[in-house]
N, C-alpha and C positions, 0 to 999 in steps of 0.2 A: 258596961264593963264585963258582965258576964258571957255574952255575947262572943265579945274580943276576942278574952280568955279560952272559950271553947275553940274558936276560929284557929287560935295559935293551938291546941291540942293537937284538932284534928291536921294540920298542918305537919304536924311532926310527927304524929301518928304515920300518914302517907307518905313521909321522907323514909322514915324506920322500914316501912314497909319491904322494900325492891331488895335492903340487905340480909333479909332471910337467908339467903343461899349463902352469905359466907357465915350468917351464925350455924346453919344447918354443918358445916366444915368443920365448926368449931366445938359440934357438940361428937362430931365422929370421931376427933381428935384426941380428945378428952375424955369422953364418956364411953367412949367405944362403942359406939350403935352406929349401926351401918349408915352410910352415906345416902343410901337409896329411900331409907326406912326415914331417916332425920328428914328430907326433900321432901317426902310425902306429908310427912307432919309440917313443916314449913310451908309449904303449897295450902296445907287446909286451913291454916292460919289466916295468911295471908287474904283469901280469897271471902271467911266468914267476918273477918276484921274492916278487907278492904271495901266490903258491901255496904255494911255497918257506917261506916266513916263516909263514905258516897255517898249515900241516902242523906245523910247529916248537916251535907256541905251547900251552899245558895249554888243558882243556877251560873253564876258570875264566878264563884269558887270554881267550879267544877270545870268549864272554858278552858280555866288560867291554871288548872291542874292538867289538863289534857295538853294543854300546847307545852309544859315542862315537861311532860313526860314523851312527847314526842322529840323537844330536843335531846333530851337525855340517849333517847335510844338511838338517836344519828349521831351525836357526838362520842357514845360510849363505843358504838360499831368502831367508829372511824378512830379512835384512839384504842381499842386493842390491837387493832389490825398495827395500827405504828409504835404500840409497845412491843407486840411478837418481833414485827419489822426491824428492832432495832438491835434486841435483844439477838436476834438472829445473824443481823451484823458482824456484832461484838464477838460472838463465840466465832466466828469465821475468820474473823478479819485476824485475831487473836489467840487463833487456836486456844482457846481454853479448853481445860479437859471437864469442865462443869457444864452439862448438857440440859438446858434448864426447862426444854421440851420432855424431860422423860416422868413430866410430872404427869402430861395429858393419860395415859395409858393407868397411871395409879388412879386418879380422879376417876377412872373408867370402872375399875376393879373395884375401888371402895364404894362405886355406885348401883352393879351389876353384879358383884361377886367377883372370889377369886379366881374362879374357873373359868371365869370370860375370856376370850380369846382373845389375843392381844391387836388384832384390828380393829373388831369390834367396842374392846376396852378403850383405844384412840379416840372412837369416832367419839363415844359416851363421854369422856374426857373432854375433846376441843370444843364440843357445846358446853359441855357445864364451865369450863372457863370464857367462851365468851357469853352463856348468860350472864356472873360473875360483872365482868366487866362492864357488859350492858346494866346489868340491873343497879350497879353500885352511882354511874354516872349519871341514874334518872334521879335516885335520892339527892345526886350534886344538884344535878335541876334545882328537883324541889326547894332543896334548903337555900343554895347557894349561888349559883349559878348569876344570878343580876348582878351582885357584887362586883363583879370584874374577873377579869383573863385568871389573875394570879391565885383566884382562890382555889381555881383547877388544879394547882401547882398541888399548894397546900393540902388540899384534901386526897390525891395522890398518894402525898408526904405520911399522912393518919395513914394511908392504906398498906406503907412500905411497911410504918412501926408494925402494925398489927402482923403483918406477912413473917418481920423477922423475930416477933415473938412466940411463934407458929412452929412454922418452917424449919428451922434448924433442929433442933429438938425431936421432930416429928418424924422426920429424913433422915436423921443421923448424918446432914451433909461433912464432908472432908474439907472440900474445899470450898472454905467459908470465905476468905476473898473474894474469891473469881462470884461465887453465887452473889454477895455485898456487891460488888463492883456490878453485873447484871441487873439485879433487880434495883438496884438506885437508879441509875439510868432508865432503866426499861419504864418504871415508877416517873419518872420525871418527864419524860417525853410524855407518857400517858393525860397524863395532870393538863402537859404543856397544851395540848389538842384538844383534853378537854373544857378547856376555859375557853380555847379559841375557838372554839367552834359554836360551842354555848354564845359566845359573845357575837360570835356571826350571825348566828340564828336570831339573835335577841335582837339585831338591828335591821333583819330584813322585813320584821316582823308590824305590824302597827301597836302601838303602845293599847296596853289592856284597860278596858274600861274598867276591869277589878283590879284594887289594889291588895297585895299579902300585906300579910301581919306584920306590923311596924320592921321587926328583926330582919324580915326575907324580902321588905322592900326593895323593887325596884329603881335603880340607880338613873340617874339622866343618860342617854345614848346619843353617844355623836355621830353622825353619820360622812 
């Protein structure tokens, strides 16, 4: 039983892991400590915790960790890219005057400073957003990911709430429609791609000889 219990620890220990980078957001936003400074602390966490918890895990654990977290990092790619894509759409297609790109350059500046240049503040930007995305879709893996297409959705859904208890406040946006109508959608497509793609991966795959922890079991897969 002890066993178990530590097994599920460390389980959700390495799920908690990959969203460092949006608590490191949430401490710049709040606490006011640079974005760059928060990252670096977050990074050394991560990487003395993630050691820690690897060393800890059976050679069977560790497998069935590496294949989640590989799907994680193709599905989370492949659903930024169609949440930007979508959201890119919408402003277009609809001319909104809410331009929900002009966030990458701030993410740049709260990461590098405010004297950073604004190309430069970009590039720094569109990485940490799709680290961001990547790293959030590995913890889907982890925890959730066998469940099915829809819990993609869902966990999405947790990321929109968190966004718009954030985001408005922090931005002082205007136009809180058009941004609500953006990131719902953008949020949902995301989700949408990442269960589907989770769920692809999960059936091209051969069934693990390890099984997780009762909760993150693995579902039957029909081919």
């Amino acid at each position: 039983m002890r066993t178990k219990t530590k097994e599920r620890r460390y389980w959700l220990l390495l799920a908690a892991l990959p969203l460092a980078t949006g608590a490191a957001l949430v401490v710049y936003v709040f606490a006011h400590i640079s974005l760059g400074l928060s990252l670096l602390a977050a990074v050394a966490i991560v990487i003395a915790v993630g050691i820690f918890t690897w060393r800890n895990l059976t050679p069977p654990a560790r497998i069935e960790i590496g294949r989640r977290v590989r799907m994680g990092m193709l599905a989370g790619f492949l659903a930024t890219i169609c949440y930007d894509l979508i959201r890119w759409v919408l402003v277009t297609v609809f001319h909104f005057t809410f331009w929900p790109f002009d966030i990458f350059p701030i993410f740049g500046r709260a990461i590098a400073g405010v004297q950073t240049a604004y190309d430069t503040a970009l590039i720094i930007g569109i990485f940490y957003h799709y680290a961001n995305g990547i790293l959030f879709a590995v913890s889907y893996a982890i925890l959730l990911a066998p469940r099915g297409w829809w819990t993609g959705i869902l966990w999405a859904l947790g990321l929109e709430a968190l966004m718009l208890s954030i985001y408005p406040g922090w931005l002082h946006i205007q136009a809180f429609n058009e941004f609500l109508s953006i990131s719902m959608l953008g949020h949902l497509v995301y989700g949408t791609v990442l269960g589907t793609v989770s769920r692809w991966y999960l059936v091209l795959q051969q069934p693990p000889r390890f099984h997780a922890p009762d909760y993150f079991r693995r579902t039957t897969l029909r081919r």
